[in-house]
C-alpha positions in Angstrom: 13.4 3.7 -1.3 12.1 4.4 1.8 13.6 6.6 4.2 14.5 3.9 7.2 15.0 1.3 3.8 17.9 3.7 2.2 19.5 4.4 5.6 20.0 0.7 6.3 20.6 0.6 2.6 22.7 2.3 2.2 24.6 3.1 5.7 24.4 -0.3 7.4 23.8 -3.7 4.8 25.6 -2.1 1.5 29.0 -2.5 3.2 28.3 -5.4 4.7 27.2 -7.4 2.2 30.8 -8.0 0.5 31.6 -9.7 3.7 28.4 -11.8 3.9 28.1 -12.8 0.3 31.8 -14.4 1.1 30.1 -17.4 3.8 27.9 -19.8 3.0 24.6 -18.0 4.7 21.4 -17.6 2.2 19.1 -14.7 1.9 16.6 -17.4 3.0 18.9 -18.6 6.2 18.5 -14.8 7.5 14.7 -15.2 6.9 14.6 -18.1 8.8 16.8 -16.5 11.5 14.5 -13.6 11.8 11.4 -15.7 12.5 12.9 -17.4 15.6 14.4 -14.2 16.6 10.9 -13.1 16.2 9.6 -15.0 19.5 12.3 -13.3 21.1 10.8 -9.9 20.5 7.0 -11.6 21.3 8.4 -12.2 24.7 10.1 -8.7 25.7 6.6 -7.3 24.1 4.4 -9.6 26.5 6.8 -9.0 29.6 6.7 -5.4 29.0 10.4 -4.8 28.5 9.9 -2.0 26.2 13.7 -0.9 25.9 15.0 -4.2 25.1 11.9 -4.2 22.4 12.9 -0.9 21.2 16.4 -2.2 19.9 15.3 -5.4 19.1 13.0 -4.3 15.9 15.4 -2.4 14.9 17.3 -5.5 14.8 14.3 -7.4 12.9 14.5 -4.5 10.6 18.0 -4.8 9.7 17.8 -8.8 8.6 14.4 -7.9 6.7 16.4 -5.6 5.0 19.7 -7.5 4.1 18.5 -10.9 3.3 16.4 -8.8 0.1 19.8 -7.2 -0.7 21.7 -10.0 -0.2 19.5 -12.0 -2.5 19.7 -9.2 -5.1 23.7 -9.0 -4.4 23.8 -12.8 -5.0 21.3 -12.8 -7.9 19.6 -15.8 -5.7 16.1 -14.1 -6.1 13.1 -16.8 -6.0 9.2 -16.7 -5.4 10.0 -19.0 -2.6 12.1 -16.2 -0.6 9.7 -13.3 -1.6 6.7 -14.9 -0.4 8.5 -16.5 2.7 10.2 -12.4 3.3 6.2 -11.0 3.1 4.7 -14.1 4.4 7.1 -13.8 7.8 7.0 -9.8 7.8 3.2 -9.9 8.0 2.9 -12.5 10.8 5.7 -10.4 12.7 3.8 -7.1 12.5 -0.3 -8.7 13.1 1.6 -10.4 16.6 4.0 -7.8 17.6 1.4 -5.3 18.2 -0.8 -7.7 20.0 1.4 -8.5 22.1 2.4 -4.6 22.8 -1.0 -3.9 23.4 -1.7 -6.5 25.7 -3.0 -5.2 29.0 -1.7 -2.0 27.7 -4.6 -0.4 25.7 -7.8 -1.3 24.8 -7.9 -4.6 21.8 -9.9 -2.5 19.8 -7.4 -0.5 19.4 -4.9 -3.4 18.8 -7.6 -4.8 15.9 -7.6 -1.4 14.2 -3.8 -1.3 13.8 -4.0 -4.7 12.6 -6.7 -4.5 9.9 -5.3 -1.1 8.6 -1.5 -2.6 8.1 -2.6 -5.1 6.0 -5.1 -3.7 4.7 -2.7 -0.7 3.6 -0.7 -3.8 1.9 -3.2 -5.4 0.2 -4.1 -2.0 -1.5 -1.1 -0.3 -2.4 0.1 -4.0 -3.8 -2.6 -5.0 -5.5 -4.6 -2.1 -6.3 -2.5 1.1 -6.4 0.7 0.4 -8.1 -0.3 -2.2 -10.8 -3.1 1.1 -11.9 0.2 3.5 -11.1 2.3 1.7 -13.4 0.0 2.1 -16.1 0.0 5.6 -16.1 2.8 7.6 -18.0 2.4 11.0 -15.9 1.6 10.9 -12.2 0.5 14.0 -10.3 1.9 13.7 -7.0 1.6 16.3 -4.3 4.4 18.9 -3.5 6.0 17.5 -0.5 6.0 13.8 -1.9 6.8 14.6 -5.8 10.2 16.2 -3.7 11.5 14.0 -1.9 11.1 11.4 -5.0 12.7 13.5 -7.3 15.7 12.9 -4.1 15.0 8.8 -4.7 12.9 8.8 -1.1 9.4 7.3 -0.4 7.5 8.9 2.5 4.6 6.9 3.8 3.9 4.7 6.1 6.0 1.6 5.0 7.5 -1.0 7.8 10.4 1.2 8.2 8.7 3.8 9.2 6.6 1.6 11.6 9.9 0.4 13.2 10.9 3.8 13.7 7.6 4.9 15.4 7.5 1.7 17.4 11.3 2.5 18.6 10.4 6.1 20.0 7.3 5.6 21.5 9.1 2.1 23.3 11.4 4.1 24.5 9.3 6.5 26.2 6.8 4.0 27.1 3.9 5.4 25.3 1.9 2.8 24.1 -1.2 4.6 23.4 0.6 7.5 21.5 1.8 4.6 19.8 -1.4 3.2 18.1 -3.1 6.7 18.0 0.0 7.8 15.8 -0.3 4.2 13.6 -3.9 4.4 12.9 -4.1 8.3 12.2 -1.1 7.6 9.9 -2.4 4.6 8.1 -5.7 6.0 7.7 -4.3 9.4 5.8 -1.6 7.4 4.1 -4.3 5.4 2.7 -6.6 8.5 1.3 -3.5 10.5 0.3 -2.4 7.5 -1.8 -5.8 6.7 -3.3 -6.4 10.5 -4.0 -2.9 10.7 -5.8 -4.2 7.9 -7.8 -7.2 9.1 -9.3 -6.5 12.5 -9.3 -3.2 11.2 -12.0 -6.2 9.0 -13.7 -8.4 11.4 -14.2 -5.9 14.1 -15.7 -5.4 11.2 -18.4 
């Protein structure tokens, strides 16, 4: 898991779900739910209101993140509900930063940030861990290969992003914002690629 995935994980949804898994709500009713709460965040993004933005992903983040263990919890896994969870995660994250960076930094900027999330998706889900799985020893460097022996990710997964997102919000620095995204996509990209071929050619 990812570091922001296992705190709300663990810390936040894990106790919860007892309690939830009691109603009559579906991992696909919080999906739903998070969509429309979605334009909510659009709007505090466009009218600047960085603060209330700031709490509200975190929000977002913490619905993503319990409708999937819900849905494990309930053993109410579908194709449907994966592809509706990536489907609504990736139109949340291609308009939330357009609508950050509106009138706030330059749209190339904004275009770069876009490209290079889903980008980063398409590779490391098509591309990347299909080859990964394949291989039976994987050379990863120091500082990664430790925190997974702990059961932690660190890249640049949605998590992460929210976390970013939060501190720079808070401070109102937009710019540091996408400077920090694209510097850490871009090297999150070429540290994962390198991993991977660097563990294929050792085979």
């Amino acid at each position: 898991m990812h570091v922001a995935e296992y705190f709300y994980t663990v810390f936040i949804t894990e106790p919860l779900l007892p309690f939830v898994s009691g109603t009559s709500i579906t991992p696909n009713m919080i999906t739903i739910f998070n969509v429309f709460f979605s334009i909510l965040l659009y709007y505090l993004a466009f009218m600047n209101q960085f603060l209330l933005l700031a709490i509200g992903i975190h929000f977002y983040l913490f619905f993503d993140v319990l409708d999937g263990n819900l849905a494990r919890y309930k053993n109410m896994q579908s194709d449907f509900g994966a592809k509706l969870d990536s489907i609504s995660d990736r139109v949340f994250y291609t308009l939330i930063f357009i609508f950050i960076g509106i009138g706030q930094v330059h749209f190339l900027w904004v275009l770069i940030v876009i490209i290079l999330i889903n980008l980063y998706g398409i590779i490391a889900t098509y591309y990347i861990v299909p080859r990964l799985r394949k291989l039976k020893d994987i050379k990863r460097y120091r500082v990664k290969a430790f925190f997974m022996d702990r059961g932690l990710i660190i890249g640049m997964d949605l998590g992460t992003v929210v976390i970013i997102m939060s501190i720079c919000l808070l401070f109102k620095q937009i710019q540091l914002l996408f400077i920090i995204l694209i510097v850490g996509y871009m090297l999150d990209i070429i540290l994962r690629l390198t991993e991977l071929w660097r563990s294929e050619g050792s085979t």
